[in-house]
Backbone bond lengths (Angstrom), bond angles and torsions (degrees), N, CA, C in turn:
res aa  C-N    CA-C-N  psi(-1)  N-CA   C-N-CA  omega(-1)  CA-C   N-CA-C  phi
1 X - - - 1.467 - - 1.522 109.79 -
2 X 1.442 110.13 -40.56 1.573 107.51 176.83 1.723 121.07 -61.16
3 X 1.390 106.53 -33.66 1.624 123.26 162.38 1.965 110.26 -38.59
4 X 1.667 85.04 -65.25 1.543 89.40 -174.59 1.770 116.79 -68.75
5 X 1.118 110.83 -15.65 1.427 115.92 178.43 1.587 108.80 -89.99
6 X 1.107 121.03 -32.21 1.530 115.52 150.00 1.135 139.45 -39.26
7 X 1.601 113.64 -58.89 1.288 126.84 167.12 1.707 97.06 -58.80
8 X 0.991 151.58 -51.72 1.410 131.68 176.91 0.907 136.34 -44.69
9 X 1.709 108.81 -43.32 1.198 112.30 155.61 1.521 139.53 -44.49
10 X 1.830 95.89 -37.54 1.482 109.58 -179.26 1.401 104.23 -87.54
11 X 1.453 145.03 -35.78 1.121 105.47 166.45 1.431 133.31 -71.29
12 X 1.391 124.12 -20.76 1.732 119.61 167.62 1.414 124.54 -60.60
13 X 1.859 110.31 -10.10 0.870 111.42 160.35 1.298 128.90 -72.39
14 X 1.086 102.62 -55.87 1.834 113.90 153.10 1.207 118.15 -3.75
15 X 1.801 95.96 -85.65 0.872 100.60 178.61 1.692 139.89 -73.10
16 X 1.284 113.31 -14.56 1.452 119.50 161.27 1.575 109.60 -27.82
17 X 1.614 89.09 -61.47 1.895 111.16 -153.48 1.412 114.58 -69.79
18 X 1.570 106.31 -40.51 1.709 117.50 149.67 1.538 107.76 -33.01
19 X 1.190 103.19 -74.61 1.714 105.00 -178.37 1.337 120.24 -28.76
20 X 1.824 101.27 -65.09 1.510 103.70 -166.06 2.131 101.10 -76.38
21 X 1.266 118.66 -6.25 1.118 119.62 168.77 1.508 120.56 -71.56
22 X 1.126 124.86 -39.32 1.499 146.33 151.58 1.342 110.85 -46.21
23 X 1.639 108.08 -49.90 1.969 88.42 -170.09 1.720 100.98 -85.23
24 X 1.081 110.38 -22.99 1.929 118.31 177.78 1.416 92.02 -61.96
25 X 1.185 147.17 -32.56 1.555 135.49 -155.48 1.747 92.42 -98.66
26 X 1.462 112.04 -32.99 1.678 112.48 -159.79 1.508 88.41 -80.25
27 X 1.162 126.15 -24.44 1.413 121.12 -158.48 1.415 95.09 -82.52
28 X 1.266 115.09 -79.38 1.415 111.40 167.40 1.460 134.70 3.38
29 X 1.423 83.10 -69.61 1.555 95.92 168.26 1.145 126.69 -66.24
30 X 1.362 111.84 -42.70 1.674 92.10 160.09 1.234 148.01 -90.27
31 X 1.461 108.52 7.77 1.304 107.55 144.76 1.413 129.05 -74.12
32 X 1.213 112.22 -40.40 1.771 105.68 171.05 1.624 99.29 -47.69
33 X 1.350 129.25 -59.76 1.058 139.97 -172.81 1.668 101.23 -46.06
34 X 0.761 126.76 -52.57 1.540 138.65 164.86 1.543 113.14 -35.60
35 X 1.924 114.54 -65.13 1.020 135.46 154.19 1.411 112.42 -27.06
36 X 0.866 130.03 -69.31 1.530 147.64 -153.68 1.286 106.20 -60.15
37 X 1.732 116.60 -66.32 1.272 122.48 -175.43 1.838 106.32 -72.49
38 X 1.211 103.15 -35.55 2.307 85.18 173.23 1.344 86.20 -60.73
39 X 1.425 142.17 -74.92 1.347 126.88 -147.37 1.395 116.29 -59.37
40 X 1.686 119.60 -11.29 1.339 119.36 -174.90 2.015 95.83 -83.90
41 X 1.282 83.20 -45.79 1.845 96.40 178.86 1.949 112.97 -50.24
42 X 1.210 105.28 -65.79 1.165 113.16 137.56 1.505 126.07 19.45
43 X 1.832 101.72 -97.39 1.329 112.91 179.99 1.457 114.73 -79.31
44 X 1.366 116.50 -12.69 1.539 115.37 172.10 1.348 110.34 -78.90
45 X 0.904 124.41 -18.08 1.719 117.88 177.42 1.755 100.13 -80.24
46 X 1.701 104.95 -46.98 1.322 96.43 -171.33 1.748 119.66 -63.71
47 X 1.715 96.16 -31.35 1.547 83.07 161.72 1.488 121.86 -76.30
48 X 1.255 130.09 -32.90 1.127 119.08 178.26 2.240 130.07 -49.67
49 X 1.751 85.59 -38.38 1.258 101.58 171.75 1.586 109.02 -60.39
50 X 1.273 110.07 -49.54 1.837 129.68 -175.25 1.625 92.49 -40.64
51 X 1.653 110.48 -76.91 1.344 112.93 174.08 1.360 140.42 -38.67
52 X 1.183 127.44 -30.84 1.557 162.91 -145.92 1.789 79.59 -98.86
53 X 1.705 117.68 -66.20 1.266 125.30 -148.32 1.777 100.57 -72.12
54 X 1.476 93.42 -43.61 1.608 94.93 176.47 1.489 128.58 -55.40
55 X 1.770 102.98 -37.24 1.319 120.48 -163.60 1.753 97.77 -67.25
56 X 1.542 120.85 -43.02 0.994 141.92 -168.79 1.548 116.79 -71.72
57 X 1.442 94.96 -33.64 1.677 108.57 166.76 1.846 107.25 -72.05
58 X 1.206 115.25 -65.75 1.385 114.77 167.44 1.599 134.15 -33.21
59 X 1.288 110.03 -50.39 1.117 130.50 154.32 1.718 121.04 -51.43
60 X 0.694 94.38 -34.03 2.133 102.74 173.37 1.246 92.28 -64.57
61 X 1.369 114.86 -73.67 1.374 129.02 -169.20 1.056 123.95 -39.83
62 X 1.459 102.92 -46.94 1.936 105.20 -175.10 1.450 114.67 -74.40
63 X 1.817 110.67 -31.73 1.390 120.64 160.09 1.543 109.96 -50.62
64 X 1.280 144.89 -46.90 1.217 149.36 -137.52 1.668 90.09 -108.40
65 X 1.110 113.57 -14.56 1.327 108.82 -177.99 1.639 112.11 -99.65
66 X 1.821 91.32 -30.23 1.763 92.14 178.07 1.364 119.87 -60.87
67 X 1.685 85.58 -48.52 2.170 105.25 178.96 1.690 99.53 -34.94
68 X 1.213 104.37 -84.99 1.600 115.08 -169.32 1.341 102.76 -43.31
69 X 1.307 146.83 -50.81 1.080 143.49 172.84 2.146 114.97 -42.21
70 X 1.234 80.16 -56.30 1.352 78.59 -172.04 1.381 118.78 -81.13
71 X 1.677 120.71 -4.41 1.479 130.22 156.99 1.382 108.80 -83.68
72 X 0.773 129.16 -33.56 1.715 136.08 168.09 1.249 118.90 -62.91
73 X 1.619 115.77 -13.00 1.800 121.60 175.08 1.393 93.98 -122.89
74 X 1.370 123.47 -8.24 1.708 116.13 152.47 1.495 124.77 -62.99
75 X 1.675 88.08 -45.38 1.790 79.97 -166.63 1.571 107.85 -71.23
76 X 1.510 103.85 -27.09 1.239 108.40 -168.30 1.723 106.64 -62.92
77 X 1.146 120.51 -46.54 1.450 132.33 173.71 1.925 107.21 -36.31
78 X 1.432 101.99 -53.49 1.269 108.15 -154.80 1.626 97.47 -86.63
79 X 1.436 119.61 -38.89 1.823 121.91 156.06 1.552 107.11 -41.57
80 X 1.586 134.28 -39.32 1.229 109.37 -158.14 1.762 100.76 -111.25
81 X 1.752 118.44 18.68 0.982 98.71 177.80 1.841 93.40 -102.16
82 X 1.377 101.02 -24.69 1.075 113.34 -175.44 1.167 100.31 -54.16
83 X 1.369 144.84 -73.75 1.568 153.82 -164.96 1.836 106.17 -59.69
84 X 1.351 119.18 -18.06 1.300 128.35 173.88 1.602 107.52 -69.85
85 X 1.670 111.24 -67.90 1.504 131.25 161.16 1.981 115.13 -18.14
86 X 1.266 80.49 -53.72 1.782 98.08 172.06 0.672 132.38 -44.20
87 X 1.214 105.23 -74.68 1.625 133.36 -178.57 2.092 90.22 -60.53
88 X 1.097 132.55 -49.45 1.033 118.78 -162.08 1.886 125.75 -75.30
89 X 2.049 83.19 -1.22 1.504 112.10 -176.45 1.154 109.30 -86.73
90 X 1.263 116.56 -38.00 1.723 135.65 175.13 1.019 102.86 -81.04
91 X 1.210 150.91 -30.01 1.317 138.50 -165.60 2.117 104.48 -96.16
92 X 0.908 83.28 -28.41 1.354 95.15 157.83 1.622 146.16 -48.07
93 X 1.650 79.56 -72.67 1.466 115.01 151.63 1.390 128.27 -39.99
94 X 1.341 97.57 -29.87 1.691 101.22 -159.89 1.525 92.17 -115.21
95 X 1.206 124.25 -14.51 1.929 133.95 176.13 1.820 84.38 -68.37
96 X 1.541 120.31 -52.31 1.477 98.85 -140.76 1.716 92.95 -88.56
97 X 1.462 122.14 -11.52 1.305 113.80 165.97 1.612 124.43 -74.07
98 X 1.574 93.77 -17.03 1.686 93.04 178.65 1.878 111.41 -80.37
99 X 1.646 82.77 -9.27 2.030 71.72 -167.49 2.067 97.13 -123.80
100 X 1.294 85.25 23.78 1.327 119.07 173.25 1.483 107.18 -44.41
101 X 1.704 149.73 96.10 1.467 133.00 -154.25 1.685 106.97 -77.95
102 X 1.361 111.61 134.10 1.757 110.73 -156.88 2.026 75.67 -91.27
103 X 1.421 93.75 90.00 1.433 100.31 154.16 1.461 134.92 -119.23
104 X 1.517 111.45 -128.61 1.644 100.47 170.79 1.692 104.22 -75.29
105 X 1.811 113.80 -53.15 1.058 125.77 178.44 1.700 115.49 -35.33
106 X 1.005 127.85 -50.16 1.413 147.26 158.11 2.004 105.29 -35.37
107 X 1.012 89.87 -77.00 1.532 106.76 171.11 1.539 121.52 -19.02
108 X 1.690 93.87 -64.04 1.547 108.69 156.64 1.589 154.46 -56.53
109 X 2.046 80.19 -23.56 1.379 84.14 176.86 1.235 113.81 -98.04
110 X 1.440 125.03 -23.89 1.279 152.39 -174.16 2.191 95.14 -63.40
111 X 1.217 117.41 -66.76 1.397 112.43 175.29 1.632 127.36 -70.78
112 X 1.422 112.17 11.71 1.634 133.48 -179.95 1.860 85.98 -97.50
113 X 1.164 96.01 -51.73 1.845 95.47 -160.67 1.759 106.88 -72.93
114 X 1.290 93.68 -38.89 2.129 104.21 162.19 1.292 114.21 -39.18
115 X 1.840 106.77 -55.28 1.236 109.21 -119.65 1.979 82.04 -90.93
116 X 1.582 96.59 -17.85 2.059 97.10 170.04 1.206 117.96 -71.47
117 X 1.547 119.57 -38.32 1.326 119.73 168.25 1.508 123.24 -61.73
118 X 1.129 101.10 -15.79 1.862 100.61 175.86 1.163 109.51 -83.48
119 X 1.279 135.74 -31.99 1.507 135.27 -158.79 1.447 84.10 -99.11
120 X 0.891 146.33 -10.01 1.647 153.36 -152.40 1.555 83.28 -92.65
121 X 1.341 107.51 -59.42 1.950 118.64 -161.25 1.350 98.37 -101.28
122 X 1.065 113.83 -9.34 2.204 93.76 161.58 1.470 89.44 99.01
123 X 1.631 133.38 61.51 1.487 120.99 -178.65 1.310 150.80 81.69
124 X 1.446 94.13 -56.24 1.559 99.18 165.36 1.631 123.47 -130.90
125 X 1.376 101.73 148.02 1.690 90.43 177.20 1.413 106.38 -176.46
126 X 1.259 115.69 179.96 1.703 113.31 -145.28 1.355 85.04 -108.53
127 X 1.464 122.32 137.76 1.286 114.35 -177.06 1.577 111.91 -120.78
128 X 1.363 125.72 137.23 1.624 119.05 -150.37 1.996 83.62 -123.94
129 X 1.711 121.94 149.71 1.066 113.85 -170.54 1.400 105.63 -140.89
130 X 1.164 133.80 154.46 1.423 117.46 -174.22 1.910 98.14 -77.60
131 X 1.535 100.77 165.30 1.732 101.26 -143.19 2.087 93.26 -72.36
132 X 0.799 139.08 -46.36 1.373 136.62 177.37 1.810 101.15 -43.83
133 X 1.335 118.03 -63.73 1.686 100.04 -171.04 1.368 93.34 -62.10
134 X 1.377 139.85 -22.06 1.325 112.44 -147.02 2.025 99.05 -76.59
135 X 1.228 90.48 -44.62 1.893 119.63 168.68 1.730 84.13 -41.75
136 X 0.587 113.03 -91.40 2.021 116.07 -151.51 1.792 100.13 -65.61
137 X 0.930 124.95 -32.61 1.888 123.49 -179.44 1.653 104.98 -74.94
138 X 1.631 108.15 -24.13 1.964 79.20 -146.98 1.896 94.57 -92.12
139 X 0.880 108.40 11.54 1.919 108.95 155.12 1.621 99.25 -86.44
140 X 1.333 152.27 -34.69 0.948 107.92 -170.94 1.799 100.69 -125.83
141 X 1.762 109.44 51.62 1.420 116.71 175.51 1.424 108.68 -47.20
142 X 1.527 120.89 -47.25 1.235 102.59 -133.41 1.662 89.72 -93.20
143 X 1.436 110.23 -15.23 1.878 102.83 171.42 1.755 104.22 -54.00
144 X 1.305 114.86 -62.00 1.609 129.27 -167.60 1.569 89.49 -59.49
145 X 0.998 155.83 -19.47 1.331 146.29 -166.64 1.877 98.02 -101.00
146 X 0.954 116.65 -33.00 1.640 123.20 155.39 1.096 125.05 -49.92
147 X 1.416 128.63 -56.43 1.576 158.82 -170.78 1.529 89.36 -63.20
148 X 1.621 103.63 -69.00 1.211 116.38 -175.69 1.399 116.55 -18.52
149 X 1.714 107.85 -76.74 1.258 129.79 179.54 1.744 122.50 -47.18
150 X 1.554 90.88 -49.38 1.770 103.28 158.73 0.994 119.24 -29.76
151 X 1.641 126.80 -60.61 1.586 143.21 -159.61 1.607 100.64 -76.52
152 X 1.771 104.46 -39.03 1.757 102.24 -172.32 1.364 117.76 -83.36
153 X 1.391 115.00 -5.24 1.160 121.18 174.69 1.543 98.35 84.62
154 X 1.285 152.65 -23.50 1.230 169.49 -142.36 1.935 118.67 -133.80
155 X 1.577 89.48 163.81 1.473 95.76 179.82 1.986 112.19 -84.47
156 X 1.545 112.87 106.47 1.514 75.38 -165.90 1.891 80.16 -111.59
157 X 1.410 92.53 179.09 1.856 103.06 167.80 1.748 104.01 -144.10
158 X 1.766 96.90 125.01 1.202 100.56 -162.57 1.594 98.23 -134.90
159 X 1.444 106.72 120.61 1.633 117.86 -177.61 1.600 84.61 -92.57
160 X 1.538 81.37 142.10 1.619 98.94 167.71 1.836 108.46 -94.15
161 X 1.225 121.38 116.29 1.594 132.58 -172.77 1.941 101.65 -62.10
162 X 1.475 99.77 155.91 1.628 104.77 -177.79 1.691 83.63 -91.19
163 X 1.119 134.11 -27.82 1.563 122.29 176.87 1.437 117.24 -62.07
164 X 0.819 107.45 154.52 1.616 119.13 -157.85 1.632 103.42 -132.72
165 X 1.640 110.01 154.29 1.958 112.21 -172.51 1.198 119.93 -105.07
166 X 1.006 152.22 113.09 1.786 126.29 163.44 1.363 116.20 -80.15
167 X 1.526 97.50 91.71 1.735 130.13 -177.34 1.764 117.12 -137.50
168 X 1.164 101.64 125.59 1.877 103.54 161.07 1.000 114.37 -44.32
169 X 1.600 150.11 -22.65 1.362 148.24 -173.50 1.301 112.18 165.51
170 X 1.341 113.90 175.82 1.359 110.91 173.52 1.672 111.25 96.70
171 X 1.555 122.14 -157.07 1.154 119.22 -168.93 1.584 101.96 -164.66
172 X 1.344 106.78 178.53 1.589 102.90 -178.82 1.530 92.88 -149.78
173 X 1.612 114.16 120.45 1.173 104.51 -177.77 1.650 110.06 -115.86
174 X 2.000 102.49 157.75 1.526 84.74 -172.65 1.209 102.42 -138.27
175 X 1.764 127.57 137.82 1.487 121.76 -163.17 1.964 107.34 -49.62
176 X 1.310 109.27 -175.17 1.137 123.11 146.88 1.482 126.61 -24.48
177 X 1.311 97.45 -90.08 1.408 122.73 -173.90 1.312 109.10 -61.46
178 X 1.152 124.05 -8.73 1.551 133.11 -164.39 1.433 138.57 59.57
179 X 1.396 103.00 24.43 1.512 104.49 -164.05 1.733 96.56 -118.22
180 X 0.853 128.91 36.29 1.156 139.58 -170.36 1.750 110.58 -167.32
181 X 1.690 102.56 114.70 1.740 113.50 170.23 1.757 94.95 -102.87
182 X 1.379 98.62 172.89 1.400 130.11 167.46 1.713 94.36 -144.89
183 X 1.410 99.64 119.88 1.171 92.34 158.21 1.675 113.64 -118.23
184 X 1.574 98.34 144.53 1.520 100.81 -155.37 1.396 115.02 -133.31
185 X 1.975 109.75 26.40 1.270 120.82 -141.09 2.075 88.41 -108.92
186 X 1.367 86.93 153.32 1.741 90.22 -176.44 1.926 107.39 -49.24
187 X 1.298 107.24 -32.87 1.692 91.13 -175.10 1.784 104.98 -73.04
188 X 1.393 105.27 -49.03 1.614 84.77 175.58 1.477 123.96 -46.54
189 X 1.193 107.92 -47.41 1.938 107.32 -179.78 1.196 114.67 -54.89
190 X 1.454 127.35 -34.71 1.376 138.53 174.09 1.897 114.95 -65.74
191 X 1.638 101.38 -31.70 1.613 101.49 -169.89 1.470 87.63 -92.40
192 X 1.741 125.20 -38.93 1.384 112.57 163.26 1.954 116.56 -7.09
193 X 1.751 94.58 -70.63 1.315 118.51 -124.53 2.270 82.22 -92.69
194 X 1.287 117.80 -6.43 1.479 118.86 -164.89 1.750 106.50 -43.21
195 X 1.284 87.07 -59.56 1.809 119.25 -179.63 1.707 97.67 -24.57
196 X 1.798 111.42 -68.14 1.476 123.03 -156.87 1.599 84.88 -80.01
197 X 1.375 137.48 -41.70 1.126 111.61 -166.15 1.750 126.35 -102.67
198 X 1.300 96.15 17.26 1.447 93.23 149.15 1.589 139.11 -113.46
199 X 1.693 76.43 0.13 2.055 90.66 170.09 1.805 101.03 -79.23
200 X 1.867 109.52 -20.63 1.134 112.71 -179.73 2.102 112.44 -70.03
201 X 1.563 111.34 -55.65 1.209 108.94 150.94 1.448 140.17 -30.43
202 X 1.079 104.94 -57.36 1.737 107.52 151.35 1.293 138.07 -29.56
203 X 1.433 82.77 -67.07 1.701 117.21 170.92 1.673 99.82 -33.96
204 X 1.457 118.05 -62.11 1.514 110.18 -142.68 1.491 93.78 -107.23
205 X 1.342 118.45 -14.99 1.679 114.15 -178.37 1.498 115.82 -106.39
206 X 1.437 109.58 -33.80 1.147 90.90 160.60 1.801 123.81 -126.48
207 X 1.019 98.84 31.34 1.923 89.11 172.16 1.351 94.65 105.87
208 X 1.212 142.09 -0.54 1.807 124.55 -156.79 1.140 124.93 101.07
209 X 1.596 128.20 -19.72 1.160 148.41 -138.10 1.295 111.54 -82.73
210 X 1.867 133.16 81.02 1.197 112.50 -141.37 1.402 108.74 -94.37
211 X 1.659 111.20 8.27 1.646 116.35 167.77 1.808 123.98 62.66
């Protein structure tokens, strides 16, 4: 009987150790198992952050790309109303010189704009006119050729040319020798003057803003 009560003993031992061998293996495992998922948790945050950082980088960008975009179709907006304005200043400009009355006032301005082109060419020079002044001036050349000289301070001598301009006013003068123009006609003084008068447009429509 003591035989058989031995062996009882030895198998509950057994089996005890089975047991605690079983919960040592389950434990294990679930701590790796434990392990596993923080480290899975872990890398999901770090990708999530990764993503988050990119999305946030992208997003700058596309902002930084809209801004400039949409200041870049500002200025452009405000350049092409501006250059519209202009053009409608010059065109203007050049209406009230074409219907400009060829009077005394005329007279005056016409031998101011000569009288630069002469000192320009050293005195003398052939002076070409659009075909209406040339019709109404060349009876009284040789007064305007006086005036002329008046304005240049100097002796000038100025043949009036059988060639003729297609100009709102003004004149086109050409040395002697011919290798030398002055042009002295209302559109040049006006394309002169584009530069000052669209920093002037600016000026009053939009703030200065030279776009």
């Amino acid at each position: 009987m003591k035989v058989v009560g031995d062996i009882g003993k030895l198998v509950e031992e057994i089996r005890r150790r089975a047991e605690e061998d079983a919960r040592a293996v389950l434990e294990r495992a679930r701590r790796a198992a434990e392990l596993e998922r923080e480290r899975a948790r872990e890398e999901a945050g770090r990708l999530i952050r990764e993503a988050e950082e990119r999305a946030r980088r992208e997003a700058e960008v596309l902002l930084r790309r809209s801004v400039a975009l949409s200041a870049r179709k500002a200025r452009a907006k405000v350049s092409s109303e501006r250059e519209r304005l202009l053009e409608e200043v010059f065109d203007e400009a050049l209406e009230r010189a074409r219907s400009m009355p060829r009077d005394g006032r005329y007279f005056q301005v016409l031998a101011g704009l000569l009288a630069e082109g002469v000192r320009a060419l050293g005195g003398e020079a052939e002076v070409m006119l659009p075909a209406q002044d040339r019709s109404e001036l060349s009876g009284r050349w040789e007064e305007l050729e006086r005036r002329v000289g008046e304005l240049a301070g100097m002796q000038v001598r100025l043949e009036l040319s059988d060639e003729t301009i297609s100009a709102s006013g003004g004149a086109v003068l050409r040395s002697p020798d011919g290798r030398k123009l002055y042009d002295a006609t209302f559109e040049a003084r006006l394309e002169a003057l584009r530069e000052s008068l669209r920093w002037e447009v600016s000026r009053m429509l939009f703030g200065g803003d030279d776009g």
